[in-house]
N, C-alpha and C positions, 0 to 999 in steps of 0.2 A: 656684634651681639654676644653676650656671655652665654656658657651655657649653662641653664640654670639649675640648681641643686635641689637634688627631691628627696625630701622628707618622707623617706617609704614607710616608717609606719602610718602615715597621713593620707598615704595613697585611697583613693575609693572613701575616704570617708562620709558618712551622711552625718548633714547639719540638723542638731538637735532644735528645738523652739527655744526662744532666750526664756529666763525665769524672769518667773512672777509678771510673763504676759499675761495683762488685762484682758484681751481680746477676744470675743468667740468666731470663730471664721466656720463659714459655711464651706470650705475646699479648702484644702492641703494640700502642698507640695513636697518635695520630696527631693535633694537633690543630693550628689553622689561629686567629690572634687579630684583632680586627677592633675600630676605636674608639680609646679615651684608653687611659691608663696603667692606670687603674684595670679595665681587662681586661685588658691583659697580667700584672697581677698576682693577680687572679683564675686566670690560666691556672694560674698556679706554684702555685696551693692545689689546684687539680686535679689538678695531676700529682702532687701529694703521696698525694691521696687515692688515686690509680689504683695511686700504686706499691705502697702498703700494699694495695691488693689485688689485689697479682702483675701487673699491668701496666709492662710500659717503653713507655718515646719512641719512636720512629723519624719519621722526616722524611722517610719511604719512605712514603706514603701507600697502593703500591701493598703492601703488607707487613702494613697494619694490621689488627688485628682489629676496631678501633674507631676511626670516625672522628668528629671532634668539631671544631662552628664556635662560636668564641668570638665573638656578634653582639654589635652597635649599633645602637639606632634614635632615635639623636640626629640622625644626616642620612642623606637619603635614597640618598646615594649610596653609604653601607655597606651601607643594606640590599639592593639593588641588585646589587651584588655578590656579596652572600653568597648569593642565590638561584642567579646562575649556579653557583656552587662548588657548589651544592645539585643542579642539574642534574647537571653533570659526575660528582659522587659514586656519582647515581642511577643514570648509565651504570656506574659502576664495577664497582656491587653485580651486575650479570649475569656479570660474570667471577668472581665472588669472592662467592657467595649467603649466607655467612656471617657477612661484615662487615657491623657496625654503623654507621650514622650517625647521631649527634647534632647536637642545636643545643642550645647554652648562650648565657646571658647576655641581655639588655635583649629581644631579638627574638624570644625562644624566648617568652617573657612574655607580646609582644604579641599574637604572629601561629602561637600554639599548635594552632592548629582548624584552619586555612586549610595551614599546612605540614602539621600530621597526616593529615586526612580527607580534604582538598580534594586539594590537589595530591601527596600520599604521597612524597614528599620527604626524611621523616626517621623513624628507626623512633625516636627517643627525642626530648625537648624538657625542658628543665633549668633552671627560673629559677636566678636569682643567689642564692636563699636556699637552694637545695637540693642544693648540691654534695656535701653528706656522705650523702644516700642516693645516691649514682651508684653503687655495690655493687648495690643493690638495685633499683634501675635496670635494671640492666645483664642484669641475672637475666631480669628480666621481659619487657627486649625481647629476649632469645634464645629467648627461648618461640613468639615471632612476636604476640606482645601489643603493643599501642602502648604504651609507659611516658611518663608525662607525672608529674613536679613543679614547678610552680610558685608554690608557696604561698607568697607571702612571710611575711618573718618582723618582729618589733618587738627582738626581742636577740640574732639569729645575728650571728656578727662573725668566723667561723675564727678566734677571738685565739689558741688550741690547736696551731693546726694550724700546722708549719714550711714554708713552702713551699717545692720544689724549684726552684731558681735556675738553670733550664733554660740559656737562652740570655743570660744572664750573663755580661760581660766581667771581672768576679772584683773589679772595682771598686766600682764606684755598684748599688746595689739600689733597689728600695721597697717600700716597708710600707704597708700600709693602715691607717689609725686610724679612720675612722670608715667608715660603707656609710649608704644614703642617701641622703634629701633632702627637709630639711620647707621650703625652699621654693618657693612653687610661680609660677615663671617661666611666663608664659602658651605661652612657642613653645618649652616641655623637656618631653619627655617623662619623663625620667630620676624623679622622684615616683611615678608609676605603675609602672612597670617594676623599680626598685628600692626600693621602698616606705620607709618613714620613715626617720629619720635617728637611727641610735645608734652609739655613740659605745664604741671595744673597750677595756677593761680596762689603766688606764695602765703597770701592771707587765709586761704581756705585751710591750706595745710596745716599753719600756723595754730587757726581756733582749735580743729578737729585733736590736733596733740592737747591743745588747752584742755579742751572740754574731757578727754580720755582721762586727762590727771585729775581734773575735778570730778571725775567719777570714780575714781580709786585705780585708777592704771597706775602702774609704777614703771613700764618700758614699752617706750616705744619703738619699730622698726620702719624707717622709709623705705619704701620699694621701689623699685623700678626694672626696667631692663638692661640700664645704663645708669643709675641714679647719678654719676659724677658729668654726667654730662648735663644735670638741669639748670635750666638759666631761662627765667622768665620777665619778661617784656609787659606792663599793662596797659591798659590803652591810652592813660595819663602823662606816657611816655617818659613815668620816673625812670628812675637810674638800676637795670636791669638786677636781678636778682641771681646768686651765682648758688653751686651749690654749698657751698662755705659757707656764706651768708645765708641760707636757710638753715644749716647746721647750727648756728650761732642762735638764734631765734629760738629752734625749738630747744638747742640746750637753756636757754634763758628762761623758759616758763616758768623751771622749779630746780633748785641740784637735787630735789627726790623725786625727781625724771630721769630715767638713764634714756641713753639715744643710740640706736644703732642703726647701721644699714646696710642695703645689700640691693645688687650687686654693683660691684667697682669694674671695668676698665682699664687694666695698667694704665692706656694712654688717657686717661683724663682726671683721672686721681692727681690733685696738684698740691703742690706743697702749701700753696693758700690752707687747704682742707685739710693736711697733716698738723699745721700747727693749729689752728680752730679745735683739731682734736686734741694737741696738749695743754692747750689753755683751758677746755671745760672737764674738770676730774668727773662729770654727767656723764660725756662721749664715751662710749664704750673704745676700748683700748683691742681693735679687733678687726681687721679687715679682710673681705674676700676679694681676692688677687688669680681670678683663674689665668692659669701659662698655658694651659691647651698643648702645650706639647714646648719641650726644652730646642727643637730644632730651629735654626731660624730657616733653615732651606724650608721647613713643611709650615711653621707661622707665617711663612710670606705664601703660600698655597691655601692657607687656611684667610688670609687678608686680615691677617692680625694687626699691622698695621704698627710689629716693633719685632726686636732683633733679640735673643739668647742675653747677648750682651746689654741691652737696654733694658729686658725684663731685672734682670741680675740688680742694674743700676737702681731702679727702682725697690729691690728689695732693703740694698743698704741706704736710700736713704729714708727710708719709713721708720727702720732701726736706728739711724742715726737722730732721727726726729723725737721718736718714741720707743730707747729702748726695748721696754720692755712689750711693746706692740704686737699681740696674736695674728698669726697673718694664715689663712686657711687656699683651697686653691680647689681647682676642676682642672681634670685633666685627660685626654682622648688619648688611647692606644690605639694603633690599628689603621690610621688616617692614609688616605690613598698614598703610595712609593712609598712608604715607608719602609726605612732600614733598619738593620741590627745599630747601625751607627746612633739614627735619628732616635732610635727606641733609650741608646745608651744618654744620650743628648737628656732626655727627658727625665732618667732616672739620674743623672749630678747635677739636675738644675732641681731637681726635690731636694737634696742632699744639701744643695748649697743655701736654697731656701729655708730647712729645715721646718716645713709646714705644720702646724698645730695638729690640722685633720684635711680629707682629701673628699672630696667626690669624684668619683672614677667610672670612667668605663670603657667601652671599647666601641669603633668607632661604626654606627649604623647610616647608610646613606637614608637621607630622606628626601622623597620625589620633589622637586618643585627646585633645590636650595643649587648655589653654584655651583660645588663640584659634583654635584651628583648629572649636569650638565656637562661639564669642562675633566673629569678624573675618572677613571676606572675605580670603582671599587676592589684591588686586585690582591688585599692581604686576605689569606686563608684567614678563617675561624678560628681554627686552633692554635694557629701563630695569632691573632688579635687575642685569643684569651689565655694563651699562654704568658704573653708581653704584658695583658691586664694583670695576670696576679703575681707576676714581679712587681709590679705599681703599687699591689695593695701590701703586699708582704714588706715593702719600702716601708709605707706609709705608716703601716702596723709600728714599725720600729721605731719611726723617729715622734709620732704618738705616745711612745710610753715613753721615749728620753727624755720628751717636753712634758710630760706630768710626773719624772723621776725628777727633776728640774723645780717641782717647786713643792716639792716633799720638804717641809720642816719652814713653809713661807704661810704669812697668812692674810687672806683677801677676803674683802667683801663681798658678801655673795646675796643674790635678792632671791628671798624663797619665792618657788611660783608655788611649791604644795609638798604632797609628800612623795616621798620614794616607792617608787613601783613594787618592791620588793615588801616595804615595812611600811604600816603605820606608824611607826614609833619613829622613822626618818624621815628629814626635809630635803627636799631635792631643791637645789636653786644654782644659780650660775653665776660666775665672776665677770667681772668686766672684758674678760680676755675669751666669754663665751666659752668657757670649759664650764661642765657640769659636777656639781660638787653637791655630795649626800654626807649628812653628818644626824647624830642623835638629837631627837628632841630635848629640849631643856630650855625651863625658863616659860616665860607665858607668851612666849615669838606665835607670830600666825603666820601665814600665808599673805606675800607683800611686805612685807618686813625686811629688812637689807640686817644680817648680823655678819660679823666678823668669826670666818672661820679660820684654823689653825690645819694645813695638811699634816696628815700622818701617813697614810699610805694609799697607792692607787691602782689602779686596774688599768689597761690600756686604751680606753675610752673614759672614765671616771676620778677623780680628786676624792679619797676619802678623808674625813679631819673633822675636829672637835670641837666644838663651841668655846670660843672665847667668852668667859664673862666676864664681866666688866666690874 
């Protein structure tokens, strides 16, 4: 299992109502998302389901009938969080005896007894497989019953279900293709929490990119836990579906669809899929390649399941495939015996990678997963975060070599909207998933692909000028 990358301004956010719903709903819900992608896109199946049964959004938490935390218990510092939110909700419920609080997703799984019984915390708990009883659910804790599902499942996938595209910029989406994770990385919990790995139904996938582009999406992102590992089977017993072959598909809808995804597997990423991506100029030119650590003594502790050397092999040939290829990474400081050597391992296998950008951290045991079983947690704090911000201080540098690198080059870049900073700038991204802000000019909107020119950049940012034509 990868570990997967969190968009911390994203953290805790609550899901607005979509516009220009029609609907008048007697109850509101209210939900709060925490973790990767692959829970914010879980949220969008729940608010599908809520609305089918007479629920709307609000983002008035104090308004809601139902409050619900979309957890993670991939790092401790989500979970961490969501308990306070759990506290704060608790106070809530004495003004408002009515409203419900849930907890969904990875932490509802874990720590089901301990939020139910122990600490009374939450009147419902919702694993990631049982989103479509939240009806019935729902029923149950207004009765004043604890309601508890967490069963997971071997074939649930919502591939049915259309999710409401709550807090959507009308642009870029994601889809989920697979749920899961058969394997089993010793410091993830994600295996237990979200049980095996299967793989949704390649036609569903297929419409749901269709129908996003005929609604004005210009990118899509397939998610998974593993996405390189999808390969589905129907009952027809056609000729199995790989992940290349769904990449082909959805690059086909339209070439004014771009397609990305996330996350890769060193070990399953195949060259099938590397040239699938040079053949469709759609494919985003971009992949996440987490190394978890440069040692291969600690990758065979972590059951990564490849060697220092093998990692490496696989960087040259994605560049030999696709030059000019953005290759980004996750990577744990701090992992049980870890050494000054293993630490050095890690930082010239960045070096050698030369990664675009990083997600980092330092390594937290979580109850339940292999080593926190089988390893001592026994690197001090301050050596784990001493070692972490060598990592970033790395990353920092080879960040702005590869945006010094294409100073005076010029790419296509699809506006999602404008610049944080200016109205008068377009924020949009290249193929290569770098973020590039340029002056407005012209009658371009938002979802529009222009050709920009870099001029100069910042160590996160591509700054450059509009090409006119």
């Amino acid at each position: 299992m990868i570990q997967k990358e969190h968009e911390e301004a994203r953290q805790g956010e609550a899901f607005a109502p979509f516009a220009m719903d029609p609907n008048r709903y007697k109850k509101h819900f209210y939900i709060e998302s925490y973790g990767c992608a692959m829970n914010f896109a879980d949220s969008e199946v729940v608010a599908s389901i809520l609305n089918e049964y007479g629920y709307g959004a609000t983002r008035n938490a104090e308004e809601a009938d139902l409050v619900l935390l979309n957890t993670c218990s991939v790092r401790e510092k989500a979970e961490q969080t969501v308990r306070k939110r759990l506290t704060e909700f608790k106070k809530a419920k004495r003004a408002r005896p009515g409203m419900l609080v849930g907890i969904l997703g990875c932490m509802a799984e874990r720590l089901k007894s301990k939020l139910l019984e122990e600490e009374k915390l939450v009147d419902m708990v919702v694993g990631p497989d049982a989103y479509r009883t939240l009806p019935a659910l729902i029923e149950e804790a207004g009765t004043g019953q604890k309601a508890v599902n967490v069963m997971l499942s071997r074939d649930e996938t919502y591939g049915d279900i259309s999710p409401v595209r709550l807090n959507s910029n009308g642009i870029t989406a994601f889809v989920s293709i697979t749920r899961g994770c058969n394997n089993m990385c010793s410091f993830c919990v994600v295996p237990f929490t979200r049980g095996r790995e299967r793989s949704r139904d390649a036609e569903s996938i297929v419409a749901e990119c269709r129908n996003l582009f005929e609604d004005g999406y210009k990118e899509v992102t397939l998610l998974g836990q593993n996405v390189d590992s999808y390969y589905f089977v129907n009952e027809q017993m056609e000729a199995p579906v790989t992940f290349a072959m769904l990449l082909e598909r959805v690059a086909l809808i339209s070439p004014q669809l771009r397609v990305r995804f996330s996350t890769s597997h060193p070990k399953d990423i195949t060259d099938e899929v590397l040239h699938t991506m040079a053949r469709h100029e759609n494919i985003c030119r971009y992949i996440h390649l987490p190394v978890q650590s440069g040692s291969s003594r600690l990758l065979q502790l972590m059951n990564r399941t490849y060697t220092r050397e093998w990692y490496m092999a696989k960087v040259d040939r994605i560049r030999e495939v696709m030059p000019d290829c953005g290759i980004s990474s996750d990577v744990i400081a701090g992992f049980c015996t870890e050494t000054e050597e293993d630490h050095q391992d890690t930082l010239s296998i960045m070096e050698y990678s030369k990664y675009d950008f990083s997600y980092m951290y330092f390594y937290s045991e979580r109850p339940g997963t292999l080593a926190a079983r089988r390893f001592e947690d026994d690197i001090p704090e301050a050596v784990k975060k001493r070692r972490l911000q060598e990592i970033v201080d790395l990353q920092g540098r080879l960040s702005r070599e590869s945006n010094l690198r294409d100073l005076g080059k010029s790419f296509k870049v699809l506006i999602e909207g404008e610049s944080k900073k200016s109205d008068q700038q377009w924020m949009g991204r290249t193929s290569h998933n770098k973020v590039v802000v340029f002056p407005k000019a012209g009658d371009l909107n938002a979802g529009d692909y222009a050709w920009v020119k870099v001029s100069e950049c910042t160590q996160a940012t591509l700054l450059g000028e509009l090409i006119v034509n």
